[in-house]
ZADO-1210 file (C-alpha; in nm, 4 decimals, padded with zeros to 6 digits):
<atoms>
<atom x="01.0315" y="-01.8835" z="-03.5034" code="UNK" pos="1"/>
<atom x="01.0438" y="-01.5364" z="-03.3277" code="UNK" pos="2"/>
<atom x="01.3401" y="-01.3910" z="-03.2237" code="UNK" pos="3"/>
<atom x="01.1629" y="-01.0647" z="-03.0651" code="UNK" pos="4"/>
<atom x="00.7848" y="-01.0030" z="-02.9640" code="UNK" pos="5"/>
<atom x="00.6062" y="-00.6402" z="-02.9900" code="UNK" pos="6"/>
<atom x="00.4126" y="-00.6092" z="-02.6698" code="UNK" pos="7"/>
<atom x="00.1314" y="-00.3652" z="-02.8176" code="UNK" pos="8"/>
<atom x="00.0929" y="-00.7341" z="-03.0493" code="UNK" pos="9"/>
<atom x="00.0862" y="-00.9537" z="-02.6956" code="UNK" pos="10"/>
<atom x="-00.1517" y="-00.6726" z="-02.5581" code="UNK" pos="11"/>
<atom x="-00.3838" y="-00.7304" z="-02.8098" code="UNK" pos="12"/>
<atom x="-00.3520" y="-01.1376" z="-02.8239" code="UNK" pos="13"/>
<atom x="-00.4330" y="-01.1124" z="-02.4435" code="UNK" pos="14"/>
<atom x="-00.7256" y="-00.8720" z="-02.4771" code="UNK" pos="15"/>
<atom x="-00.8990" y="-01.0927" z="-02.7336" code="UNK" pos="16"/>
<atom x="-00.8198" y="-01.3627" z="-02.5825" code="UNK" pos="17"/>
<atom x="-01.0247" y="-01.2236" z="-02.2352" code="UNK" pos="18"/>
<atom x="-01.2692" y="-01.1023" z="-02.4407" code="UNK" pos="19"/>
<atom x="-01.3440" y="-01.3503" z="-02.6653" code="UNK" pos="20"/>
<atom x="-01.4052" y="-01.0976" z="-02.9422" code="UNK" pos="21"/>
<atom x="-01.2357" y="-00.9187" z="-03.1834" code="UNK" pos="22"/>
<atom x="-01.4661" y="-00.5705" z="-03.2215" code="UNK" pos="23"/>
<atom x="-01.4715" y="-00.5809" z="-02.7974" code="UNK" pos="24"/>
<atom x="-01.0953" y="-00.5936" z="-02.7940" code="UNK" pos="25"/>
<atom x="-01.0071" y="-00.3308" z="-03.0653" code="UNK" pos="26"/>
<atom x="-01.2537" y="-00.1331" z="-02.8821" code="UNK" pos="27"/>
<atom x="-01.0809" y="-00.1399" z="-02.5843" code="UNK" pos="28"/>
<atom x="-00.7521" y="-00.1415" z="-02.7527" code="UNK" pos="29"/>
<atom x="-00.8940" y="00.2014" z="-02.9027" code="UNK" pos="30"/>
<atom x="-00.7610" y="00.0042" z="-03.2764" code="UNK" pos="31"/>
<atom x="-00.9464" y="-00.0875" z="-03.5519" code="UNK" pos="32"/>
<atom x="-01.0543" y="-00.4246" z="-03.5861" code="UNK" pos="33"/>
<atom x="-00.8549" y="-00.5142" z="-03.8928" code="UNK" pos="34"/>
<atom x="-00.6084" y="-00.3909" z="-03.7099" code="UNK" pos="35"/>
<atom x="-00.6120" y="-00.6226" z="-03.4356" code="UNK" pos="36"/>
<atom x="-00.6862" y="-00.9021" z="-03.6556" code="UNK" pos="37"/>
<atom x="-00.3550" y="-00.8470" z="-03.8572" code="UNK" pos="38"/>
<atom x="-00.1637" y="-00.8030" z="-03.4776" code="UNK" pos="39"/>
<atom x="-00.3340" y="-01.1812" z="-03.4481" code="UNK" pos="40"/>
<atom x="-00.2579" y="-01.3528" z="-03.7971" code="UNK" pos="41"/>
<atom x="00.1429" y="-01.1908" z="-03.6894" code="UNK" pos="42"/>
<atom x="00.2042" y="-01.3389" z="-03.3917" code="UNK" pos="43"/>
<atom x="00.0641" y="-01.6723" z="-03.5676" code="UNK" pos="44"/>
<atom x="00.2692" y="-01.6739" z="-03.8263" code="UNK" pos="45"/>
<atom x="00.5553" y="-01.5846" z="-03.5815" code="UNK" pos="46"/>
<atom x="00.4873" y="-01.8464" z="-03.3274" code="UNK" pos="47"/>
<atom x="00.3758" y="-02.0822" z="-03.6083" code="UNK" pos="48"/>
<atom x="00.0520" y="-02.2364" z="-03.4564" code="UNK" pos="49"/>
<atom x="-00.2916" y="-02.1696" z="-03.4572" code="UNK" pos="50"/>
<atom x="-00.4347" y="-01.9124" z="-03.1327" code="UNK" pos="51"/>
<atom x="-00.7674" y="-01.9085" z="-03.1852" code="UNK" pos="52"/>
<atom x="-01.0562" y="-02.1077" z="-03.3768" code="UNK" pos="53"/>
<atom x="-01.3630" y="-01.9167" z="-03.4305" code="UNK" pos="54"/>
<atom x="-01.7000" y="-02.0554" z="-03.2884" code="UNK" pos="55"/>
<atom x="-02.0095" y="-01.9580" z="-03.3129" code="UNK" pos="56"/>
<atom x="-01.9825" y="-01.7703" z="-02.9613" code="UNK" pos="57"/>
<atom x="-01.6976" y="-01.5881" z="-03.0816" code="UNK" pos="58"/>
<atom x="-01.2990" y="-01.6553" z="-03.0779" code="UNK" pos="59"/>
<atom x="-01.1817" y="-01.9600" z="-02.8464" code="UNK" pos="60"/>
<atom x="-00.7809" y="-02.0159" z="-02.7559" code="UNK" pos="61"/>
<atom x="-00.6681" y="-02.3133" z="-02.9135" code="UNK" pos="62"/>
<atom x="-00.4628" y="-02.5881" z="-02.6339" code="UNK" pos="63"/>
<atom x="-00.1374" y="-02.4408" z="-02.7562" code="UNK" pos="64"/>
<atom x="-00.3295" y="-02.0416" z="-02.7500" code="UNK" pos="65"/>
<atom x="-00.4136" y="-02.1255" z="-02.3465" code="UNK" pos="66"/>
<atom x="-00.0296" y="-02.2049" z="-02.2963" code="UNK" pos="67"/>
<atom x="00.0841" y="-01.8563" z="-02.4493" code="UNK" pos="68"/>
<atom x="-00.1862" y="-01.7056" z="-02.2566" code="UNK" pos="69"/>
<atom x="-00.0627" y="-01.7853" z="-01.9149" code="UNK" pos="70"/>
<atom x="00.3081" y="-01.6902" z="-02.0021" code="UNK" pos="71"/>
<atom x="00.2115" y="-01.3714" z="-02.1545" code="UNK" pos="72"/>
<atom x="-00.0143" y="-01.2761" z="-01.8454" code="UNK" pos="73"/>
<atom x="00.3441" y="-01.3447" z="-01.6676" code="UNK" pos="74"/>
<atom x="00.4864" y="-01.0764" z="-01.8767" code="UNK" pos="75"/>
<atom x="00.2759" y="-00.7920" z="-01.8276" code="UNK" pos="76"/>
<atom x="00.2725" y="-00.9313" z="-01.4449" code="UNK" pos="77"/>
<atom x="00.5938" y="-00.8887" z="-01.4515" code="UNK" pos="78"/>
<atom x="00.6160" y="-00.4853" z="-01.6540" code="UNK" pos="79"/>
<atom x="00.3492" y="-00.3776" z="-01.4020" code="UNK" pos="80"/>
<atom x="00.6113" y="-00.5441" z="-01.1394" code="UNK" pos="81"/>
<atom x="00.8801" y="-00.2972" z="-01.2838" code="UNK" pos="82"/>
<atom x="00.6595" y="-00.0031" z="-01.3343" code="UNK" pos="83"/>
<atom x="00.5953" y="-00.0191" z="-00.9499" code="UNK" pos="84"/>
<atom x="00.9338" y="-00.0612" z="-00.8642" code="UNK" pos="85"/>
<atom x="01.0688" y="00.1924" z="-01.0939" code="UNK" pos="86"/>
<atom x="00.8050" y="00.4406" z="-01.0140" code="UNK" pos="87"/>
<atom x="00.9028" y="00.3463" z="-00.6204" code="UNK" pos="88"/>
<atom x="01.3004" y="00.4405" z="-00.7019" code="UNK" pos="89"/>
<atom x="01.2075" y="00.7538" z="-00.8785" code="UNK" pos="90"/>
<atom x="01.0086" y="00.8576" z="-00.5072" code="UNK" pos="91"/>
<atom x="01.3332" y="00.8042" z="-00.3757" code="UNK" pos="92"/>
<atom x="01.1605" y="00.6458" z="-00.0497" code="UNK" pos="93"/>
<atom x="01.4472" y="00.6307" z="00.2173" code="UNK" pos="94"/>
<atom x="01.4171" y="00.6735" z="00.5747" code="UNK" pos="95"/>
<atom x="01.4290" y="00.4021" z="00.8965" code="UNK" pos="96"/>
<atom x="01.1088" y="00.1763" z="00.9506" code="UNK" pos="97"/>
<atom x="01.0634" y="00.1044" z="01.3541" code="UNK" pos="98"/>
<atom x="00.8740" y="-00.2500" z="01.3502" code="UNK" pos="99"/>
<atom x="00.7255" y="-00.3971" z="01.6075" code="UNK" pos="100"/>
<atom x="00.7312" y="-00.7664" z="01.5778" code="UNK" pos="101"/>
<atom x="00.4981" y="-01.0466" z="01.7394" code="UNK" pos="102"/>
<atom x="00.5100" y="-01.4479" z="01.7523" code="UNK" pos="103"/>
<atom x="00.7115" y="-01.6360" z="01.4891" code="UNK" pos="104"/>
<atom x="00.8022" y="-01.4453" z="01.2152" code="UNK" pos="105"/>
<atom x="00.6914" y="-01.7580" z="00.9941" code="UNK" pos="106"/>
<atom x="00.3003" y="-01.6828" z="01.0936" code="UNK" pos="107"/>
<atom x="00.3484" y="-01.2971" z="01.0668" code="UNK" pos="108"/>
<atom x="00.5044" y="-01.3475" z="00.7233" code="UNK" pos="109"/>
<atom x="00.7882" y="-01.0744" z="00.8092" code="UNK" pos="110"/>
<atom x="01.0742" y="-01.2204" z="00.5925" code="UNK" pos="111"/>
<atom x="00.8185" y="-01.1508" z="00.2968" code="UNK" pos="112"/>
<atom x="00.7720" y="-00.8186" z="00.3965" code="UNK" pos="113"/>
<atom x="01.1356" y="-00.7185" z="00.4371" code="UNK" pos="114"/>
<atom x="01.2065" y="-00.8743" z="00.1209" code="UNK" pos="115"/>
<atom x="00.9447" y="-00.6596" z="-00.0545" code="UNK" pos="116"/>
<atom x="01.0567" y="-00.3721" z="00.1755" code="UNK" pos="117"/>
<atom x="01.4261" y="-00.3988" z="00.0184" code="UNK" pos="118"/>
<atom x="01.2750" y="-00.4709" z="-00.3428" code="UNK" pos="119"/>
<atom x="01.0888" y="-00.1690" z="-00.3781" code="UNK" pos="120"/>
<atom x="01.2254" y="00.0772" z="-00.1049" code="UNK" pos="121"/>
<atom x="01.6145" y="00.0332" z="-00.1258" code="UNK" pos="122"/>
<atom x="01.6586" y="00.3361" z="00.0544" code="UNK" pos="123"/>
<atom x="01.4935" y="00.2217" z="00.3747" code="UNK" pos="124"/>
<atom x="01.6837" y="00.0871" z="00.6899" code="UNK" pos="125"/>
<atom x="01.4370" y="-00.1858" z="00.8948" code="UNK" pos="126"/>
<atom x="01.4617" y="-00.1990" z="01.2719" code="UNK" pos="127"/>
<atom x="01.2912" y="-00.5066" z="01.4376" code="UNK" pos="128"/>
<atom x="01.1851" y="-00.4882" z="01.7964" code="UNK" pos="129"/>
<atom x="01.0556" y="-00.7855" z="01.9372" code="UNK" pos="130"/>
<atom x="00.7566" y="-00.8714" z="02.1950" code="UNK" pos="131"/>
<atom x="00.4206" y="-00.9433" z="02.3159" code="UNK" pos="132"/>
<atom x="00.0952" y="-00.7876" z="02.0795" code="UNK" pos="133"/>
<atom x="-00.0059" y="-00.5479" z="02.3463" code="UNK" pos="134"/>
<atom x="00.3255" y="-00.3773" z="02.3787" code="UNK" pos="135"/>
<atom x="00.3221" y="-00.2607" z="01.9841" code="UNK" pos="136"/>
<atom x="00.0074" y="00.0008" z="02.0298" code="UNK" pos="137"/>
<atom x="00.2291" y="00.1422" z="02.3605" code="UNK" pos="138"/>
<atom x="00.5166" y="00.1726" z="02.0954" code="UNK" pos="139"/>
<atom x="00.3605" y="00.3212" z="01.8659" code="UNK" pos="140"/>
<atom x="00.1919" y="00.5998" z="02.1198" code="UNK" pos="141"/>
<atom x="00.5613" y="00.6817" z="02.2704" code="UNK" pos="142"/>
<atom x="00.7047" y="00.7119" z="01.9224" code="UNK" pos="143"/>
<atom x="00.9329" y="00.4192" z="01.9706" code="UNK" pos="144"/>
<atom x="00.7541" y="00.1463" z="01.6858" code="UNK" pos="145"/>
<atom x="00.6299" y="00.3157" z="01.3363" code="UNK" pos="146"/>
<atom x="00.4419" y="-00.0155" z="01.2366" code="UNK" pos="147"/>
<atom x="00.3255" y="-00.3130" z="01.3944" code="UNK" pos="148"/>
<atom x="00.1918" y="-00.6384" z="01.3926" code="UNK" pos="149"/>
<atom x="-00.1212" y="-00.6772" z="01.6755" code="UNK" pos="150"/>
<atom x="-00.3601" y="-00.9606" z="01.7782" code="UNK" pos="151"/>
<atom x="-00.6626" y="-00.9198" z="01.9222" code="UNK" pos="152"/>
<atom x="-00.9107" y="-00.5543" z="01.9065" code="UNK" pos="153"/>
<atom x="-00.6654" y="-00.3035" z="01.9084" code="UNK" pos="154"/>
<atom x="-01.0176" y="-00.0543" z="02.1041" code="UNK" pos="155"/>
<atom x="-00.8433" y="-00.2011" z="02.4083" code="UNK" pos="156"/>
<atom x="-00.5539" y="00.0824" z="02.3493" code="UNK" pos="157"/>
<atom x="-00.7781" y="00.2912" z="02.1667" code="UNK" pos="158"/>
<atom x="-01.0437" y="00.5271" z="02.3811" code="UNK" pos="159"/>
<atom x="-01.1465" y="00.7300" z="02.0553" code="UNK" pos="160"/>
<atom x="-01.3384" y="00.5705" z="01.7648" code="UNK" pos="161"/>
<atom x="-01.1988" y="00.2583" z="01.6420" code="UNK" pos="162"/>
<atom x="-01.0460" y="00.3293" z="01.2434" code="UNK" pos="163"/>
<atom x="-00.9991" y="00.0458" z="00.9913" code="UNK" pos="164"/>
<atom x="-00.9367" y="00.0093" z="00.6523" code="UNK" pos="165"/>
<atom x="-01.3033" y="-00.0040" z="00.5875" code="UNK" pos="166"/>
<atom x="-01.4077" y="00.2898" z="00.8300" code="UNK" pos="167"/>
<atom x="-01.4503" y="00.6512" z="00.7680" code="UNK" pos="168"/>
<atom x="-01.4595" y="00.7204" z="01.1324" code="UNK" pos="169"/>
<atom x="-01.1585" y="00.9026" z="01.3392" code="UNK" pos="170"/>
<atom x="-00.9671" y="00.6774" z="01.5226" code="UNK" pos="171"/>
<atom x="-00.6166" y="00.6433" z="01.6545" code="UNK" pos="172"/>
<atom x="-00.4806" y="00.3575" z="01.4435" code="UNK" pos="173"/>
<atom x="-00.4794" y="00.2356" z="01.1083" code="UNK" pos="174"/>
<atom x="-00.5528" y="-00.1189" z="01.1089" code="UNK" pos="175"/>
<atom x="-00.4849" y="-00.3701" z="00.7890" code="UNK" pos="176"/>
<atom x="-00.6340" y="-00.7046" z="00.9161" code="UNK" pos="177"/>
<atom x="-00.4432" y="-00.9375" z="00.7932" code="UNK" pos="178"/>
<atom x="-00.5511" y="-01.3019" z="00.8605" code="UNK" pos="179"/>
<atom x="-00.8394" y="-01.4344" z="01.0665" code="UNK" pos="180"/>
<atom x="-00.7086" y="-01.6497" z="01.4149" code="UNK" pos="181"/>
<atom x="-00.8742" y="-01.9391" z="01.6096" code="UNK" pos="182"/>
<atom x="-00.7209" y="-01.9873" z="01.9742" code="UNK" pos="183"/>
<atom x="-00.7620" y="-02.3301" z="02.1281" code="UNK" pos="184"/>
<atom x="-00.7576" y="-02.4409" z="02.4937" code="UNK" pos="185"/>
<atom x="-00.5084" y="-02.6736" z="02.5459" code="UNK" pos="186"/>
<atom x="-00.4233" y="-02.9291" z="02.8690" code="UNK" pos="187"/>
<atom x="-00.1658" y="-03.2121" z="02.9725" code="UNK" pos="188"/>
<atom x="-00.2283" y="-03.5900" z="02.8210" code="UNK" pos="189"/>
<atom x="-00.3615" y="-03.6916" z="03.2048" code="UNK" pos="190"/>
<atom x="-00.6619" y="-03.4050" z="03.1659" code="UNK" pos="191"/>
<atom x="-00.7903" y="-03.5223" z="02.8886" code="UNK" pos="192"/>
<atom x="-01.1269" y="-03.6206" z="02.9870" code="UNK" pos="193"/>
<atom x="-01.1557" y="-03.3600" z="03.1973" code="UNK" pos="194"/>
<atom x="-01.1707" y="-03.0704" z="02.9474" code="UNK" pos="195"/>
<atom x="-01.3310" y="-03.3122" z="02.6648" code="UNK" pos="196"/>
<atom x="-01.7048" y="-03.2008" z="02.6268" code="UNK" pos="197"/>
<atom x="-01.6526" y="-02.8899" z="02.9021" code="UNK" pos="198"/>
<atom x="-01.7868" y="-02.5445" z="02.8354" code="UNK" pos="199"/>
<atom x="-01.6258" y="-02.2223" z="02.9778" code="UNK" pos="200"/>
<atom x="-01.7359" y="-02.2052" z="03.3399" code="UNK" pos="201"/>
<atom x="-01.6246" y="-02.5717" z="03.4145" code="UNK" pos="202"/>
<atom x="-01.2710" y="-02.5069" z="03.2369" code="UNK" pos="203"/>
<atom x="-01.2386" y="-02.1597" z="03.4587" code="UNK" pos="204"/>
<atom x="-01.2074" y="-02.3731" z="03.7947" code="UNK" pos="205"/>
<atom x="-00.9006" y="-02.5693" z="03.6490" code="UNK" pos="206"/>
<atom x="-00.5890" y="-02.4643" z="03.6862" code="UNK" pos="207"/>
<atom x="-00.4460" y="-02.2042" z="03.4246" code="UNK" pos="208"/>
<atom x="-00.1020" y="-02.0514" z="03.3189" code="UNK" pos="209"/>
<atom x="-00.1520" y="-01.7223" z="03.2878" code="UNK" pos="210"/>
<atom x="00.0362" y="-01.4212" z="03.0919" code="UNK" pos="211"/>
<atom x="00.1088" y="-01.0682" z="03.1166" code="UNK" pos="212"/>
<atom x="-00.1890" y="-00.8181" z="03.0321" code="UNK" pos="213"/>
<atom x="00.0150" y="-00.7162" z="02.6991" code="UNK" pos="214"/>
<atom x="-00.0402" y="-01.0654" z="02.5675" code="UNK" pos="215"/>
<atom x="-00.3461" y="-01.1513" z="02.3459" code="UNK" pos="216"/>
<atom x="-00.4016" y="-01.4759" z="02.5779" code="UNK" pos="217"/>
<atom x="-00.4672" y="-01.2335" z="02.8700" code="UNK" pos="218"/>
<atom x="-00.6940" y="-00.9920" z="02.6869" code="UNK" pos="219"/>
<atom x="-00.8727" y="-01.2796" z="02.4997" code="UNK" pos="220"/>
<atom x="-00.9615" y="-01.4530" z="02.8240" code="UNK" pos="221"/>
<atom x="-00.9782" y="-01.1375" z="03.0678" code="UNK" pos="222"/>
<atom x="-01.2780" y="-01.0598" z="02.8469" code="UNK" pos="223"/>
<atom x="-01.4275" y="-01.3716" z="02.7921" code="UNK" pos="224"/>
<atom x="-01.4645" y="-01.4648" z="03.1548" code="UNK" pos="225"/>
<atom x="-01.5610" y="-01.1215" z="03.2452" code="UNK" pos="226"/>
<atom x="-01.8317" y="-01.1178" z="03.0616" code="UNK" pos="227"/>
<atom x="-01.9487" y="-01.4479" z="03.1432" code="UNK" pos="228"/>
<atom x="-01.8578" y="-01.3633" z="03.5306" code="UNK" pos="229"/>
<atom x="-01.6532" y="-01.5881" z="03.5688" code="UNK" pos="230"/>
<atom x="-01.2762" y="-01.6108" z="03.7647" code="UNK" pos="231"/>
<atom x="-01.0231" y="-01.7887" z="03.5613" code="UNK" pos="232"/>
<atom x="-00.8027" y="-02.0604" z="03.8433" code="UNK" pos="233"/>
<atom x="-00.4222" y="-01.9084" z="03.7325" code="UNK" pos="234"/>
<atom x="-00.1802" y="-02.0798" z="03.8791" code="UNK" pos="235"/>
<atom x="00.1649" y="-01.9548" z="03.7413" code="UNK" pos="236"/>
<atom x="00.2216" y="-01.6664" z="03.4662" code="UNK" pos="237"/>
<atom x="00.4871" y="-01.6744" z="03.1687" code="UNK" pos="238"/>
<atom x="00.5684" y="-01.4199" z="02.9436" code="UNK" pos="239"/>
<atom x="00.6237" y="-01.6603" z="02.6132" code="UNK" pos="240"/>
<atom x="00.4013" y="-01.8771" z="02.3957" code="UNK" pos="241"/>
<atom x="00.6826" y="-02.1743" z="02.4206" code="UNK" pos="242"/>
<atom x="00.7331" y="-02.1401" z="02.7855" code="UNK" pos="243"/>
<atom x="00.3122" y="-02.1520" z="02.8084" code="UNK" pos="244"/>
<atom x="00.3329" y="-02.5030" z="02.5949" code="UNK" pos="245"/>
<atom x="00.6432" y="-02.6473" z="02.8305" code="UNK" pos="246"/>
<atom x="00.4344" y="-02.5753" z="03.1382" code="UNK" pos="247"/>
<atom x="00.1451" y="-02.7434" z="02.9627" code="UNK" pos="248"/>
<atom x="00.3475" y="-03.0514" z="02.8894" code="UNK" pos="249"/>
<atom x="00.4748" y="-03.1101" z="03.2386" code="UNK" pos="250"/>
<atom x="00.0883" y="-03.0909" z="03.3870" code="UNK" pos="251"/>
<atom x="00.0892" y="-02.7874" z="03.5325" code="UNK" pos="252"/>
<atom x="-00.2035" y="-02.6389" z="03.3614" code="UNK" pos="253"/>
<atom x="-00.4558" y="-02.5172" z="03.1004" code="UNK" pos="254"/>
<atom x="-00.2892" y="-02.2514" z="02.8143" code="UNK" pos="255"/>
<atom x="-00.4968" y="-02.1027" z="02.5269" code="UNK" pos="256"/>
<atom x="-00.2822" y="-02.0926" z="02.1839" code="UNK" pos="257"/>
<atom x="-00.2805" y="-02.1230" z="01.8305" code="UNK" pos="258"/>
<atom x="-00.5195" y="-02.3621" z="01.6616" code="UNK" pos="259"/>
<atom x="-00.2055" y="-02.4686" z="01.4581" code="UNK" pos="260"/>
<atom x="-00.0265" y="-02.4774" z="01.7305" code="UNK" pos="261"/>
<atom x="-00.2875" y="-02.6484" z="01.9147" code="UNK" pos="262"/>
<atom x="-00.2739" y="-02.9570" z="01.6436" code="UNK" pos="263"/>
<atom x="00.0828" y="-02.9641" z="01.6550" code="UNK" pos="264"/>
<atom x="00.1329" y="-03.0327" z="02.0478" code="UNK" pos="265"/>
<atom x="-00.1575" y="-03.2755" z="02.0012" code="UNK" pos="266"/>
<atom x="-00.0113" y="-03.4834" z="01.7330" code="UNK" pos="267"/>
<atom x="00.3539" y="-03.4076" z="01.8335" code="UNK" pos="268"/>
<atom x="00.3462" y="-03.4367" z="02.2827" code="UNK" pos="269"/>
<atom x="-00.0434" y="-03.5821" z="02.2681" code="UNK" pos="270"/>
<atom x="-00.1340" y="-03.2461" z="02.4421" code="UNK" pos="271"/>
<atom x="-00.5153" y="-03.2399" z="02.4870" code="UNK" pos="272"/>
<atom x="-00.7555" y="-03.0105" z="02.3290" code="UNK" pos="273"/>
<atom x="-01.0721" y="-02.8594" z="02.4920" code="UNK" pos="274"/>
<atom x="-01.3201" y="-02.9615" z="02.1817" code="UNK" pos="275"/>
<atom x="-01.6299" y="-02.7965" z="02.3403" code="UNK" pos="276"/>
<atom x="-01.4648" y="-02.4177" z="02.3051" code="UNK" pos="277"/>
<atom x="-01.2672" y="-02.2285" z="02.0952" code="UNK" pos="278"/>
<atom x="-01.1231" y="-01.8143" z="02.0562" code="UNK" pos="279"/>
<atom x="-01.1690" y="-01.6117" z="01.7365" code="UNK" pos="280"/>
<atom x="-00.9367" y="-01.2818" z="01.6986" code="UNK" pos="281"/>
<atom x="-00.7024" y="-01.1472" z="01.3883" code="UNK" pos="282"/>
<atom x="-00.3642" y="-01.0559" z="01.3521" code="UNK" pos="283"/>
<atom x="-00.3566" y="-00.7420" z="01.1869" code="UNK" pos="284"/>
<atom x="-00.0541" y="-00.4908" z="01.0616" code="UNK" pos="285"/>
<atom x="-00.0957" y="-00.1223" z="01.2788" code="UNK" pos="286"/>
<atom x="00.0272" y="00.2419" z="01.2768" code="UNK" pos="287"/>
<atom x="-00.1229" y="00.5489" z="01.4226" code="UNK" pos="288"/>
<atom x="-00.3616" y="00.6722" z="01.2153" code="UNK" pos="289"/>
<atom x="-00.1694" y="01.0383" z="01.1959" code="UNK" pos="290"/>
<atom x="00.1341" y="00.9035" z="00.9951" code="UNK" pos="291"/>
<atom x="-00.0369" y="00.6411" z="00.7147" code="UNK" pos="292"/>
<atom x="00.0767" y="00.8960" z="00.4966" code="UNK" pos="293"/>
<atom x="00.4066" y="00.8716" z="00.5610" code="UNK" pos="294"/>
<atom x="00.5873" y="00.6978" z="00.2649" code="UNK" pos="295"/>
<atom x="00.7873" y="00.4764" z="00.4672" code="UNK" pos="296"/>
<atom x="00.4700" y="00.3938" z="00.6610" code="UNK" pos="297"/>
<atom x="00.2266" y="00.3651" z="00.3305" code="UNK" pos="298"/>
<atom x="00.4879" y="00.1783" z="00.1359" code="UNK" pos="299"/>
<atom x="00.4933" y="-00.1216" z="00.4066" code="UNK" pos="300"/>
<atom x="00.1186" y="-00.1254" z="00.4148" code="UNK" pos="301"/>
<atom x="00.1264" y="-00.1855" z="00.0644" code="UNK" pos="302"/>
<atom x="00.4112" y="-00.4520" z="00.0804" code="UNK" pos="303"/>
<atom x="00.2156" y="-00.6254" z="00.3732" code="UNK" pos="304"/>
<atom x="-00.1612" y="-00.6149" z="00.1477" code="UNK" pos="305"/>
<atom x="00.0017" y="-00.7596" z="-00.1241" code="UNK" pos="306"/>
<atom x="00.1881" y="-01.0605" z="00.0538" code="UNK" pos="307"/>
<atom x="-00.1894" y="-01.1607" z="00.2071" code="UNK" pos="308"/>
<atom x="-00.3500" y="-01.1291" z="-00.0614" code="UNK" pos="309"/>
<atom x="-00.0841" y="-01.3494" z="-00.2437" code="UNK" pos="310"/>
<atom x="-00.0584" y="-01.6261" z="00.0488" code="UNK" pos="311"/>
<atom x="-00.3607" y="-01.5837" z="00.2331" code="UNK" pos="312"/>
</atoms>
């Protein structure tokens, strides 16, 4: 049995093990391959089963070698976990963090963030500001939000070149895209075969709830109709996704939302859902452009790719 592990020994165990070849992974290593190979017959002896059998392809984990793979992955998961955090302390990033917030914070995966936030920036103080998407690129012009979430194309706040992660060009935000979005039309139980089958211009003449022009619902449809000239029947305008969805249930009207949503209110209050049309947008994370560098700023950008990438 071992009562301690050497992690240049792991190190190598893992790099053969990827490589499926001693000479590739002492190469790599920068070790001699008897070198490695002694590292290998070690933590055998240590663990006390067999790692590897040789094949005529070269060196393939054993059952028991494909177990101790996946836990010593964890461990140098874990030291390049520390290194970051460590490295992060040593910065000494401290300072407040202004963030505009959106929706539920569920969908926008914010207690993630501010977890990460606190992990690896101890020093900085979060202030949440809740409201609707459009309000967040206003924030961040007036110097009142540092970061936000946004739905929708954030060129409607933008009159110079839009800037994304992937573009070169100037621009006055920074935008991390986050997470494609599908936006359903939804309708009471009683209008149900009156939106099935129905393309935009016969859904227009209905009668709508409408919202504010900072919400995504407003910019969403404001240019869909426009640009099939078309004028959208509102009948009342609310301010909140929830209040939208109550309207909805008493009859009063159509309501774009969440596809998710969308499902829910149809299995949950047998809301019906226009199957002929459907929204696309993203939700993405947003700063201006000017202050990515900041390390407050660049720090949460980080915490927020990571978290998608990790949950999707």
């Amino acid at each position: 049995m071992m009562d301690s592990i050497d992690l240049k020994t792991l190190r190598a165990f893992v790099t053969v093990a990827r490589e499926g070849n001693v000479t590739r992974a002492a190469d790599r290593l920068r070790l001699t391959q008897p070198a490695v190979s002694l590292q290998l017959r070690r933590l055998a002896a240590d663990a006390g089963i067999d790692l590897f059998r040789r094949t005529a392809k070269g060196m393939e984990l054993t059952p028991e070698g494909v177990l101790l793979l996946a836990k010593a992955e964890r461990v140098f998961a874990a030291l390049t976990d520390f290194n970051q955090t460590a490295r992060r302390l040593a910065t000494d990033v401290r300072g407040k963090l202004r963030i505009g917030t959106i929706i539920d914070p569920e969908f926008t995966r914010l207690g993630s963030l501010l977890k990460m936030l606190v992990e690896n920036g101890p020093g900085i103080e979060t202030e949440l500001r809740h409201g609707m998407s459009g309000q967040v690129p206003e924030g961040l012009k007036r110097n009142e939000l540092d970061i936000g979430f946004f739905l929708g194309d954030v060129r409607d706040y933008d009159a110079s070149p839009f800037q994304t992660d992937q573009d070169s060009e100037d621009g006055l935000y920074h935008v991390l895209r986050l997470a494609p979005l599908t936006y359903r039309v939804v309708a009471p139980p009683e209008l149900r075969d009156v939106v099935n089958d129905k393309d935009w211009s016969d859904l227009a003449e209905l009668p709508w709830i409408g919202t504010p022009p900072a919400s995504v619902h407003n910019r969403l449809l404001n240019r869909l109709f426009n640009e099939l000239g078309l004028r959208q029947n509102i009948v009342a305008s609310v301010d909140q996704e929830s209040s939208m969805l109550a309207m909805v249930r008493t009859g009063l009207g159509l309501s774009l939302c969440r596809e998710s949503l969308a499902l829910h209110e149809q299995q949950a209050n047998g809301l019906a859902i226009a199957n002929a049309v459907k929204v696309s947008t993203s939700l993405s994370l947003i700063c201006l452009k000017s202050r990515i560098a900041d390390p407050v700023i660049s720090l949460a950008f980080e915490a927020a790719s990571q978290i998608w990438a990790r949950t999707g």
